[in-house]
N, C-alpha and C positions, 0 to 999 in steps of 0.2 A: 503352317504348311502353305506354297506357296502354290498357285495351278496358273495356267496356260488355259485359259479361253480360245480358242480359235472357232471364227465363224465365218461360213463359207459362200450365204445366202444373201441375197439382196435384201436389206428392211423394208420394202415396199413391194417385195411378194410373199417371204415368209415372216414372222416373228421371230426367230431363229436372235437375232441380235436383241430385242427386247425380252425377251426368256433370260440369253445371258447376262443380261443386265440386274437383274432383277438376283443373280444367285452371285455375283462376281461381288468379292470382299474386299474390304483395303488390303493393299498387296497385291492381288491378283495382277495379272497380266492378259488384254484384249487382244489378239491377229485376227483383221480383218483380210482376207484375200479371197481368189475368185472373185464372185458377185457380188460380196461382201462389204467390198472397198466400197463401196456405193454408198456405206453407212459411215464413212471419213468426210464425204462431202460436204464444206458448206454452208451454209442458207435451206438446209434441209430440215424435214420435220422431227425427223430422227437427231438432228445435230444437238437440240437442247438436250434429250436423254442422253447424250453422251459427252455433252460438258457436266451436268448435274453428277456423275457418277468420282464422286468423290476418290481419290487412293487408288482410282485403279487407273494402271496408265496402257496407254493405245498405242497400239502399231500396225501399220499398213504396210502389204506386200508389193512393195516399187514395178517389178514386173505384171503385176497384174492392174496396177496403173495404168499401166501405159500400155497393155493393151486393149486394155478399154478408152482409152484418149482422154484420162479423167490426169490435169496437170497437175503437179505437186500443189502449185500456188492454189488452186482449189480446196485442200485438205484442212480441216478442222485445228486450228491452233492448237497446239500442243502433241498430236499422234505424229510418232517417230515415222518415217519412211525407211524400210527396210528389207533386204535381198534375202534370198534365199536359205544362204548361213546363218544369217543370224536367225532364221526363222527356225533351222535345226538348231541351233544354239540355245537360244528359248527354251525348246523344246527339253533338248538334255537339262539344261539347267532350274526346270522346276519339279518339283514333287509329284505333280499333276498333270495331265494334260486333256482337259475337257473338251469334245468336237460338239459344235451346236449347229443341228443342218437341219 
């Protein structure tokens, strides 16, 4: 069974992204957006917990990027950047759809 993690909070106010870290299986799928995308960044302390996470792979909401002025080239190697369709798309396309806030 495949699930859609999406997480909406910043790692450095809530736990919200280390909770779903900690339940997300190989296969699953991670959307960071809203505040979230803060947890895609970098040189951050959060970045090793979300390279360590084996099988499950990452995507971040490109609009919500960029309104927060966080550049792609900032983003964690490997998590996809991606718009809004494809976040409904995600969406229909898993079995699951887990909101972590």
């Amino acid at each position: 069974m495949s699930t859609l993690h999406t997480v909406n909070k910043s790692p450095f106010e809530k736990s919200s992204l280390l909770s779903c870290l900690g339940y997300a299986r190989e296969g699953s799928s991670v959307l960071l957006y809203e505040d979230g995308v803060y947890g895609a960044v970098k040189g951050t302390a959060v970045a090793a917990k979300v390279n360590e996470a084996s099988g499950v792979k990452f995507f971040v909401l490109g609009p919500d990027l960029k309104a927060r002025g966080i550049a792609e080239e900032k983003i964690i190697d490997g998590i996809e950047v991606v718009d809004y369709a494809a976040f409904v798309k995600m969406a229909a396309e898993n079995d699951k759809v887990q909101a972590w806030v």
